[in-house]
The first five atom37 places (N, CA, C, CB, O) and aatype in JSON, in Angstrom:
{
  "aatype": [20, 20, 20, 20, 20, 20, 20, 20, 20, 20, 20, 20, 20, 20, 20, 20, 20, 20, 20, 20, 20, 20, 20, 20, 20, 20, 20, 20, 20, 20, 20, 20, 20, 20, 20, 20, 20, 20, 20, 20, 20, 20, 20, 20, 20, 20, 20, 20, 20, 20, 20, 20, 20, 20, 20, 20, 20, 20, 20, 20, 20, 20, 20, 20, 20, 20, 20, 20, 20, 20, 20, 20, 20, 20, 20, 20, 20, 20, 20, 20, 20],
  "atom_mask": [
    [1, 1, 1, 1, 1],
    [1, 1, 1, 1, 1],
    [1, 1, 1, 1, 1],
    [1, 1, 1, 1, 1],
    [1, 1, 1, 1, 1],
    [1, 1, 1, 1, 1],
    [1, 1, 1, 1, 1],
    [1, 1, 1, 1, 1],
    [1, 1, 1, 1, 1],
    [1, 1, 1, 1, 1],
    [1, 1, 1, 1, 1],
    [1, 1, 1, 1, 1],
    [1, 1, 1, 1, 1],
    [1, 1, 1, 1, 1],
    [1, 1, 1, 1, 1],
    [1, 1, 1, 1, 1],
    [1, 1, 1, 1, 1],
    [1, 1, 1, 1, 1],
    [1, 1, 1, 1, 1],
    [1, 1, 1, 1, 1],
    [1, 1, 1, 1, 1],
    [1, 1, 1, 1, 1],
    [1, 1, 1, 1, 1],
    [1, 1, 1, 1, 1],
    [1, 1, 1, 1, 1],
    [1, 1, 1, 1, 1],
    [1, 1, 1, 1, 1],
    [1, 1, 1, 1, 1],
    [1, 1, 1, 1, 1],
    [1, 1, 1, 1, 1],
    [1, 1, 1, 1, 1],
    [1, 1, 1, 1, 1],
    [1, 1, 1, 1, 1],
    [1, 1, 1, 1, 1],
    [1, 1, 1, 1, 1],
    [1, 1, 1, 1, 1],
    [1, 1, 1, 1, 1],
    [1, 1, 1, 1, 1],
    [1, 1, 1, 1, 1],
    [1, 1, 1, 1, 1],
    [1, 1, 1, 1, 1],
    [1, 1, 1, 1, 1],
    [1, 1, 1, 1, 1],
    [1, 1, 1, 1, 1],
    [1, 1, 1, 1, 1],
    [1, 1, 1, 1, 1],
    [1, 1, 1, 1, 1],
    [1, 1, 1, 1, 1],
    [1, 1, 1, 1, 1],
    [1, 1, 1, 1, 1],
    [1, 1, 1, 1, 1],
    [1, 1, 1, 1, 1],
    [1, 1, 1, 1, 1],
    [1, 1, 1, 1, 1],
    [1, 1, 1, 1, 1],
    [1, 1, 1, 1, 1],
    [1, 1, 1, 1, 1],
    [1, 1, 1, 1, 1],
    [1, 1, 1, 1, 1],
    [1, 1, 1, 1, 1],
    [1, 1, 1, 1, 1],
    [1, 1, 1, 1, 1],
    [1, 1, 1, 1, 1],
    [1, 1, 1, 1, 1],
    [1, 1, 1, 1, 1],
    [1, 1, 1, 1, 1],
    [1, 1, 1, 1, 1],
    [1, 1, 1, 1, 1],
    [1, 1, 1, 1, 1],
    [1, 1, 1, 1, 1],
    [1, 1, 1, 1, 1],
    [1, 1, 1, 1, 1],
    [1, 1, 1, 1, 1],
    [1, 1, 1, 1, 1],
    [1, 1, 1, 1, 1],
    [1, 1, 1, 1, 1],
    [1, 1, 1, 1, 1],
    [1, 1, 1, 1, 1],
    [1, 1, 1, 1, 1],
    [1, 1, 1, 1, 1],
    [1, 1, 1, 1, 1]
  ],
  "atom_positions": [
    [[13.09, -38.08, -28.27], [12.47, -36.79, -28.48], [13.01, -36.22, -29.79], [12.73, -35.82, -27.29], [14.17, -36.44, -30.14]],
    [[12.15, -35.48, -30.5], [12.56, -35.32, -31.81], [12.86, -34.17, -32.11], [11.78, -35.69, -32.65], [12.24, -33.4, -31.39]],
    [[13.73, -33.47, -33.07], [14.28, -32.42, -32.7], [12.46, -30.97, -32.69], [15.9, -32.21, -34.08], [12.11, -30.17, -31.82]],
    [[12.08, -31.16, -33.53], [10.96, -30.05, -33.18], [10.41, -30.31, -32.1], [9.87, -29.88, -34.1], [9.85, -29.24, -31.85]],
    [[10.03, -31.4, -30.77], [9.51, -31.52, -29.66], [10.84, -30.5, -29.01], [9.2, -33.2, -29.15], [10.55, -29.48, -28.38]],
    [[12.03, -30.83, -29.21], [12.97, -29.92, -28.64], [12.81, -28.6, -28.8], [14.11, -30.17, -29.02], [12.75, -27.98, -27.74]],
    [[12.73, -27.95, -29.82], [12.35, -26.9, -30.62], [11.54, -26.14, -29.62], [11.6, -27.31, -31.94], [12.13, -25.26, -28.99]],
    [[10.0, -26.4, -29.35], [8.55, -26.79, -28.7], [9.0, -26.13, -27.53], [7.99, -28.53, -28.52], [8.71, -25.02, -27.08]],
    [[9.91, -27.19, -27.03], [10.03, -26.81, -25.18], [10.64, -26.13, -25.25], [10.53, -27.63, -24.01], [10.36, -25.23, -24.45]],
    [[11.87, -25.83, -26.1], [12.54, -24.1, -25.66], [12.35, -23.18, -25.95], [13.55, -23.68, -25.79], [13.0, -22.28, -25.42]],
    [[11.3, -22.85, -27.03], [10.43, -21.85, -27.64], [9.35, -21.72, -26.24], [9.65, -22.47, -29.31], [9.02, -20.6, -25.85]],
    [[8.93, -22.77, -25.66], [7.95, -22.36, -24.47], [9.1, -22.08, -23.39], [6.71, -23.69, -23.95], [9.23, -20.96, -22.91]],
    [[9.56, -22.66, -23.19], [10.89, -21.71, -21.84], [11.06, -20.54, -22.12], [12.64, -22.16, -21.75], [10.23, -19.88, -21.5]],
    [[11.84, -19.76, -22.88], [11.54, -18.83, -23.35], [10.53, -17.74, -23.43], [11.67, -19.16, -23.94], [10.68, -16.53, -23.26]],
    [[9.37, -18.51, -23.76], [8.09, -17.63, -23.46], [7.95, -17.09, -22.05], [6.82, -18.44, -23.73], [7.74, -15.93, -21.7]],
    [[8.14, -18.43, -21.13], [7.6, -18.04, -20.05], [8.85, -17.3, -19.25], [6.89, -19.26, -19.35], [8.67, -16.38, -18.45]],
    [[9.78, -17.7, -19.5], [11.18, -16.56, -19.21], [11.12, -14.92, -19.7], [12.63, -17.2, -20.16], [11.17, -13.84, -19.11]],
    [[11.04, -15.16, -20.49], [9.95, -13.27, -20.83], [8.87, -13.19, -20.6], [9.64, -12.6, -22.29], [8.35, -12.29, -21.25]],
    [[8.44, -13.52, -20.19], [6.89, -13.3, -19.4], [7.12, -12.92, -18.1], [5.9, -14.65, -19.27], [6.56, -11.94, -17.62]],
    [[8.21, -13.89, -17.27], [8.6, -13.23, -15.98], [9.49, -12.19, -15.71], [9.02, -14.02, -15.28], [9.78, -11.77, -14.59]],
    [[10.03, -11.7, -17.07], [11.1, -10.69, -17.16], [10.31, -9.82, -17.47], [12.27, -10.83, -18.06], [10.61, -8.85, -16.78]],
    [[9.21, -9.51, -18.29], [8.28, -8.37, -18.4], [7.3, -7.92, -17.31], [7.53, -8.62, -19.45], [6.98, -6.73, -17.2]],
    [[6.67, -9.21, -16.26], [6.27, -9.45, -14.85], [7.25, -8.08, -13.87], [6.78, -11.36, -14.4], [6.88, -7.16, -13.14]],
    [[8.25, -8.44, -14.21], [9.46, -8.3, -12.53], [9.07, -6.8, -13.22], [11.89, -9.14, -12.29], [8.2, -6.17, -12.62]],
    [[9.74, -6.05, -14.65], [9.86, -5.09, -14.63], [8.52, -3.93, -14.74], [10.73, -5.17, -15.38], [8.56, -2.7, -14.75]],
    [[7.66, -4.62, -14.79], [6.13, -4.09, -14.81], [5.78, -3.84, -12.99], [4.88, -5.57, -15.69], [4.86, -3.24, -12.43]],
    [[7.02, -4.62, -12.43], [6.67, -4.55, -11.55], [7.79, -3.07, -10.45], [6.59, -6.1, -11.32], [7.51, -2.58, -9.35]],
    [[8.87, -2.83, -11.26], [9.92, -2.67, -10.55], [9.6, -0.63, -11.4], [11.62, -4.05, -10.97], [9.99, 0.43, -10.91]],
    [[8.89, -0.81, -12.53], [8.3, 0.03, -13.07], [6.96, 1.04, -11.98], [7.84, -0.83, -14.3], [6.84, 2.24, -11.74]],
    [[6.41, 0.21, -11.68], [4.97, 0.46, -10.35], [6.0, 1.32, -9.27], [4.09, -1.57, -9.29], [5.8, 2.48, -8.89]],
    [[7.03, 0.55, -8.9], [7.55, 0.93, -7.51], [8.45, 2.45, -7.89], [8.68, -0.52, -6.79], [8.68, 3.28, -7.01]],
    [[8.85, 2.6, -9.26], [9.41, 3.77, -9.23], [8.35, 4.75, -9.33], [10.4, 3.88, -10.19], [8.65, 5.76, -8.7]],
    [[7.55, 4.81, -9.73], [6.3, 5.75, -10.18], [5.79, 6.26, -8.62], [4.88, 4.74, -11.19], [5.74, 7.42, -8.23]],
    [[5.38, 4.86, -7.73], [5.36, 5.3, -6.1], [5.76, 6.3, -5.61], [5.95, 4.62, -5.32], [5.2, 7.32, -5.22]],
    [[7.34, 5.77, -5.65], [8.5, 6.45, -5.44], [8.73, 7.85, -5.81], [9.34, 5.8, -5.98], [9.28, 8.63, -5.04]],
    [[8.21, 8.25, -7.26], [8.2, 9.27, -7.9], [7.06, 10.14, -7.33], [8.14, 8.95, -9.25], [7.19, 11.34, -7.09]],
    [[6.02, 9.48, -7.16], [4.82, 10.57, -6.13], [5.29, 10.77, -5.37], [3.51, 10.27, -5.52], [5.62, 11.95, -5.42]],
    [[5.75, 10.14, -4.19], [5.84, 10.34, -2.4], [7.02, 11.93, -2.64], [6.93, 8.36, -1.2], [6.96, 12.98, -2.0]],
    [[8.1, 11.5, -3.88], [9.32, 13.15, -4.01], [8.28, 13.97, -3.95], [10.45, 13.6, -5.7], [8.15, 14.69, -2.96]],
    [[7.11, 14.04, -5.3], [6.45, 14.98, -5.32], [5.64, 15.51, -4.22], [5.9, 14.79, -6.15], [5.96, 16.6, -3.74]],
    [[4.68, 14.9, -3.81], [4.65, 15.39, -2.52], [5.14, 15.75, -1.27], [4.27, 15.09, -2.33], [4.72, 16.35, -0.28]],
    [[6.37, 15.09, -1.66], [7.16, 15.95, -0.59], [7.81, 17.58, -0.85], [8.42, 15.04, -0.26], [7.93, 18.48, -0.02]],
    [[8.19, 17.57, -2.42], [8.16, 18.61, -2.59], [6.71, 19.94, -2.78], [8.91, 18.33, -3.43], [6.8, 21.16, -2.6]],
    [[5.58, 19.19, -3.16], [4.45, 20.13, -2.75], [4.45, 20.77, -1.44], [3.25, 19.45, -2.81], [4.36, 21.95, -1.07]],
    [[4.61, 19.27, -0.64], [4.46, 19.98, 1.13], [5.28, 20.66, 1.65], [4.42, 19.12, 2.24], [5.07, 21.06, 2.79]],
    [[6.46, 21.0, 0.97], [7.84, 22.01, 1.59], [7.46, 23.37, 0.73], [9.82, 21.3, 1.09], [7.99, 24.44, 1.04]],
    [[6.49, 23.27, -0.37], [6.49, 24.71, -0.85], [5.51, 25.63, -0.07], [6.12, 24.75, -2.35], [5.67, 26.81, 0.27]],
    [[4.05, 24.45, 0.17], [3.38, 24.75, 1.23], [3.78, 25.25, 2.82], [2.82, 23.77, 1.24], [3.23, 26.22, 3.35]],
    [[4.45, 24.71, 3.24], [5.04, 25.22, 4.4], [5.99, 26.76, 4.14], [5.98, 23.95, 4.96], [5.8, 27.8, 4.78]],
    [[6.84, 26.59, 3.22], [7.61, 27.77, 3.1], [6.57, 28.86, 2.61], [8.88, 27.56, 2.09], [6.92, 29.96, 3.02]],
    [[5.81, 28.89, 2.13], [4.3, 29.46, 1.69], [4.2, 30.23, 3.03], [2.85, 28.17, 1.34], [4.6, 31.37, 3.29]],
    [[3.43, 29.12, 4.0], [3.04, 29.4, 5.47], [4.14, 30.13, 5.93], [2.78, 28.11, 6.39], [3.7, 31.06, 6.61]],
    [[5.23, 30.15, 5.88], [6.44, 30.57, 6.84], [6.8, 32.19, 6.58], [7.9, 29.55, 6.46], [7.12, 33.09, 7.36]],
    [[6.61, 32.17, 5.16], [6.43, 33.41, 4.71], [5.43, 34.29, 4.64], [6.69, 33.39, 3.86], [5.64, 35.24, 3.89]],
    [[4.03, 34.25, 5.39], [2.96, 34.81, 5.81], [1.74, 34.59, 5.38], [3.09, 35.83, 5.74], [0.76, 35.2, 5.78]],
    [[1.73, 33.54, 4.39], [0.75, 33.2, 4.02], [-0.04, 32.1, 4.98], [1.05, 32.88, 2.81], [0.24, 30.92, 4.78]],
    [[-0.84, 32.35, 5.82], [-1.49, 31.3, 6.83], [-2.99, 31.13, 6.97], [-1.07, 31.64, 8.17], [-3.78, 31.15, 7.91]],
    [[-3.07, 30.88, 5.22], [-4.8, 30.96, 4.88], [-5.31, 29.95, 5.31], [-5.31, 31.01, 3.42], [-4.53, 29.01, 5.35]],
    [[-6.47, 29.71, 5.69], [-7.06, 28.21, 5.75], [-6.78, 27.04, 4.55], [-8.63, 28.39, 5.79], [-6.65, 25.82, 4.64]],
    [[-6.76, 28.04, 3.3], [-6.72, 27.08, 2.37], [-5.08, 26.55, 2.85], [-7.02, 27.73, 0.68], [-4.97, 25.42, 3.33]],
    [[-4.2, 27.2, 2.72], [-2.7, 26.69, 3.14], [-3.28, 25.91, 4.19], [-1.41, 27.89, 3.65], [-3.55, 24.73, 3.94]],
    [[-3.51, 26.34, 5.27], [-2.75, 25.18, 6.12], [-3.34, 23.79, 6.09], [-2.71, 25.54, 7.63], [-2.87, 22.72, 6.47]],
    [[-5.19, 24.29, 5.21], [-5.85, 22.56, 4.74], [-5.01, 22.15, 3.53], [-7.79, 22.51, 4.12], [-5.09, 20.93, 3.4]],
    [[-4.52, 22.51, 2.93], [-3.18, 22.28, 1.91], [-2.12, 21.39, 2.43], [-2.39, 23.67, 1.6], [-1.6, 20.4, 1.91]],
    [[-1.86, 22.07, 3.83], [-0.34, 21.08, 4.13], [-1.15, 19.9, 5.0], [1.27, 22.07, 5.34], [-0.77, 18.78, 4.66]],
    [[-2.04, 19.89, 5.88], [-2.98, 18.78, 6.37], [-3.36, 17.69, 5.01], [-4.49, 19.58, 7.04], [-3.03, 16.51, 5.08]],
    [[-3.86, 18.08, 4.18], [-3.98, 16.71, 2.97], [-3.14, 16.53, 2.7], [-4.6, 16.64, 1.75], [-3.01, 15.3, 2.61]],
    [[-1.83, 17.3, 2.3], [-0.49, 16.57, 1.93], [0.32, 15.89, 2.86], [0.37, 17.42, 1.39], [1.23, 15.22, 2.38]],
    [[0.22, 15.92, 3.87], [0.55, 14.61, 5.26], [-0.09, 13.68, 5.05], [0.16, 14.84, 6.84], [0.42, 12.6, 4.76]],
    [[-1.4, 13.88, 5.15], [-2.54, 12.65, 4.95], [-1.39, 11.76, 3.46], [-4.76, 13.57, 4.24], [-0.62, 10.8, 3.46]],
    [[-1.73, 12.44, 2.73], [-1.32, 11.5, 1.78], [-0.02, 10.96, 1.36], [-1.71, 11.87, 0.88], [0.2, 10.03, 0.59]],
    [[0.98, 11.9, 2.16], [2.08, 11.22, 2.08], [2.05, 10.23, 3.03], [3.13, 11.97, 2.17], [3.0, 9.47, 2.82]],
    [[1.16, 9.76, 4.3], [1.78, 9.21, 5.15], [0.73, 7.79, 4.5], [1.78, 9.94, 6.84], [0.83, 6.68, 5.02]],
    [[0.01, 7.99, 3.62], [-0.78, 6.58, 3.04], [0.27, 6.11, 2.16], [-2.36, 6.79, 2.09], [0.87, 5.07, 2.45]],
    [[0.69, 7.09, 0.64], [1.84, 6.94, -0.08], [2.82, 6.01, 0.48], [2.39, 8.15, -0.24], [3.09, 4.88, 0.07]],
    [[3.43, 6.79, 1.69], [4.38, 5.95, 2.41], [4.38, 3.91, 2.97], [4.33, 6.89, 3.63], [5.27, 3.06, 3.04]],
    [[2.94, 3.91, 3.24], [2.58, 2.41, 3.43], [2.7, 2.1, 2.25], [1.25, 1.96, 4.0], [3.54, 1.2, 2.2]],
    [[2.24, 2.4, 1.04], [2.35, 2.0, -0.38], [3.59, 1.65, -0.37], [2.03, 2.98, -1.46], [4.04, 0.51, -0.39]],
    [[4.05, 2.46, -0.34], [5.91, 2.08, -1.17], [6.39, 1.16, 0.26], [7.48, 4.15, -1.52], [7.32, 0.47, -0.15]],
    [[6.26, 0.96, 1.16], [6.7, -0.29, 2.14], [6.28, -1.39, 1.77], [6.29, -0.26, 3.48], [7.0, -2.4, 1.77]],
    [[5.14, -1.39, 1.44], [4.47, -2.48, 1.43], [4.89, -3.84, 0.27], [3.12, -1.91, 1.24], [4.24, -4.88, 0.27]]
  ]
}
């Protein structure tokens, strides 16, 4: 094998070694962003409630804290999954 066939194959190792290192973190990137919604809505749905607790008990509130369950509890399969 000649030294540029050598050259060849570790220039392609390489490639594909950063390819799976840009893969993992494209991937590990997705899961914090998840992660980063489900806080937020959790913090939406505690302002909502303290909202409610403090006398506000409009329809719109309490269909407010009903979609923000809904969607935290889909969110939640997301980030398990």
């Amino acid at each position: 094998m000649g030294i540029m066939d050598k050259v060849k194959q570790q220039a392609s190792t390489l490639a594909e070694r950063t390819q799976e290192a840009a893969k993992a973190g494209q991937e590990k990137l997705g899961e914090l962003q998840e992660k980063r919604k489900l806080d937020q809505l959790y913090r939406d749905l505690g302002a909502a409630y303290f909202a409610q607790r403090q006398g506000d008990s409009s329809p719109q509130n309490s269909a407010e804290i009903d979609r923000l369950v809904s969607e935290i509890a889909a969110q939640k399969q997301k980030v398990s999954s």
